[in-house]
Phi, psi and omega in degrees: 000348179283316172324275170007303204275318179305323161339275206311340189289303191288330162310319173281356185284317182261013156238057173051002207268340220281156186247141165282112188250117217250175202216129190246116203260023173172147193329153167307077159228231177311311196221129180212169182264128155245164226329074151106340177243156203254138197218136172285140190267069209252049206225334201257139226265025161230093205290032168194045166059021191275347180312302177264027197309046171059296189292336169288309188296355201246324166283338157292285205305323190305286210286010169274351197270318199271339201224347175070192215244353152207184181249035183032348140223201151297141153331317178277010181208335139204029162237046159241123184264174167239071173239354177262001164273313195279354147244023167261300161321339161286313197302340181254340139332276200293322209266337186067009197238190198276013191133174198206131172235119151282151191207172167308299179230157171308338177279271188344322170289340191267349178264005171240337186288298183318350168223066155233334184239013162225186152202229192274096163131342188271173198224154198207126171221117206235170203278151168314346180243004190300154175308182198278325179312289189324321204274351179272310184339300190279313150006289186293346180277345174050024154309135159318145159212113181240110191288128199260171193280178196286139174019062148241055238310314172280028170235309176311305209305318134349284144320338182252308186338280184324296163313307190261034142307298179253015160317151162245166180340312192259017174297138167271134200238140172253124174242087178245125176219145180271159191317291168266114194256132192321292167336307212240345181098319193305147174260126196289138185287032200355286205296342156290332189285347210242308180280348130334294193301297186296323176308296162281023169102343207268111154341146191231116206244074148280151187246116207273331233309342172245022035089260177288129177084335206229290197262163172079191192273140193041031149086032180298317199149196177277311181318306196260015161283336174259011175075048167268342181308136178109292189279037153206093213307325172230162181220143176234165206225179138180157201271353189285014182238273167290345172259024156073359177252223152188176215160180187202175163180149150243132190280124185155196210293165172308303187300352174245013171271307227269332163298318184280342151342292176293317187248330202289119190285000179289309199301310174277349187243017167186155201278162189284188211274170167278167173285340198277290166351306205258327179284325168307257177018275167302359176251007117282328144318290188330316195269013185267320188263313165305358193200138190227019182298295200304291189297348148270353158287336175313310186283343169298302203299316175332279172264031132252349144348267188284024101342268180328298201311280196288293231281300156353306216086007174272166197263106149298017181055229212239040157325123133250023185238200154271348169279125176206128182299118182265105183269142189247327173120268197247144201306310172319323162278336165297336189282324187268338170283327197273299201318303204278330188284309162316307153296014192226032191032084188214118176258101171202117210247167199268151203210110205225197192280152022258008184291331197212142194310163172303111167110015185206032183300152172198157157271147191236115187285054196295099190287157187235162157289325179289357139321103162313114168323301150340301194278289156359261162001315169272319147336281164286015138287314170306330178286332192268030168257315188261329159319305214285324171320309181248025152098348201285352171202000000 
């Protein structure tokens, strides 16, 4: 009955498409072994080296010593600890804003939040590149959904004039763009998009998660890089990237943490973070909001990585973070640059359709703060070996 999905495997082999999924035999850092060979790592979303930190791993054994390794239910009925109210209260801290509600993942928040604040008759204008989380979200709300061009504020305007043209009175209108977009690097222009938005009535919805650690004062976010805070009713967060664990949380007024509680279903319907998860967690807020070194190293590494990069020839599309895309064109050669790059001990993997349109495959390149000028080095030596082997540059 099955046969079918091996089709399909081999139909993605031949087109280039099927993704190599690799298997990492030691801790997150600069450098880790994947199958088997120690590689430099430039491929993993942590972007400020918090994955093994000393201080996380040390805060995980405690509270595994102190909560034992899980929480033994749901959240709505006895797997809420309080080690997961002291970090949705740091987390409302660091963020400035009035509460946090945590969750399993940043997806599980775009999936719980997002049909709490629209529904069947209501209208949701999400941007044409948002993650898959956003687009199950809005789905699951079973809400309109009118896709605006990518970080276009005078394309939303469009799109929303034309839709709430024949609206009624009570549709509740929704604007979701993620801050930083996974793929392309890029920043959403949060502050046209937010007086758009206000013109026409609509709540306004980010999604941070590349975001936290990278952009605002101590890496707060996108929101608080444009001096938005306050003026943007949700934020959705997750811990698995710049704070090196994992996790998910939405950010906003007290009444949509105290609502999500009550409705949201990742929250009622599947068990909460581990103590060990949640206790690293507040011990990467803490070193996050006490210390901002680590987040200029991100960006020194940052802007000469892609400096160095473009001096190459290579095209980085519209990169403006640290995450970046080497565009390469058609996915069978992005599959054969991360192969010749992995053998020449380069961890960096390919990224091909349906995650990024047909014809825009690239490796997609993640600078870390835990990066060495040295490795950065070693790096562009290897991309301008393989660049050149195969025509990219």
């Amino acid at each position: 009955m099955l046969e079918f999905l091996q089709q399909e495997l081999d139909r993605l082999r031949e087109q280039g498409l099927l993704t190599t999924i690799r298997t990492i035999s030691s801790p997150q850092g600069a450098y880790f072994v994947a199958d088997g060979r120690r590689v430099l790592n430039l491929c993993s979303n942590n972007y400020l080296g918090l994955a093994n930190h000393p201080e996380l791993v040390a805060a995980a054994r405690r509270a595994v010593e102190r909560f034992g390794v899980g929480p033994g239910a749901v959240r709505s009925i006895a797997g809420t600890m309080s080690l997961h109210l002291e970090l949705e209260d740091k987390l409302a801290a660091f963020k400035e804003a009035e509460a946090t509600s945590s969750l399993q993942s940043g997806f599980a928040a775009n999936l719980a939040v997002i049909p709490l604040l629209v529904g069947e008759g209501d209208v949701i204008f999400s941007d044409e590149l948002n993650h898959a989380s956003i687009i199950d979200g809005c789905r699951l709300s079973r809400a309109r959904i009118v896709r605006y061009p990518h970080c276009d504020p005078a394309g939303l305007e469009a799109c929303m004039e034309e839709t709430l043209r024949e609206a009624g009175e009570g549709t509740r209108r929704l604007v979701i763009t993620d801050g930083v977009f996974s793929m392309d690097g890029d920043v959403a222009p949060l502050p046209a998009l937010v007086e758009v938005a206000r013109r026409h009535g609509a709540m306004v919805m980010v999604d941070d998660a590349h975001g936290e650690g990278v952009l605002g004062d101590h890496g707060r976010g996108a929101v608080h890089h444009f001096g938005l805070t306050g003026q943007v009713e949700v934020e959705v967060g997750t811990l698995s990237k710049a704070f090196g664990v994992v996790g998910g949380y939405v950010s906003g007024p007290r009444v949509l943490a105290d609502f999500l509680r009550q409705r949201g279903r990742p929250f009622i319907f599947s068990s909460a973070l581990t103590p060990a998860d949640t206790a690293a967690a507040i011990a990467a807020v803490d070193l996050l909001a006490g210390d901002d070194s680590l987040v200029r190293r991100l960006w020194d590494n940052t802007r000469y990585f892609k400096e160095e990069m473009r001096r190459l020839g290579f095209d980085l599309g519209r990169s403006q973070t640290p995450i970046t895309p080497v565009m390469i064109g058609e996915a069978p050669k992005a599959q054969e640059c991360s192969r010749l790059l992995f053998e020449r001990g380069i961890f960096a993997q390919a990224i091909g359709f349906p995650t990024v349109p047909r014809g825009q495959a690239r490796i997609r390149v993640m600078i870390s703060a835990v990066h060495s000028r040295e490795d950065l080095d070693f790096a562009l030596e290897r991309f301008e070996e393989v660049g050149k082997e195969l025509g990219i540059i």
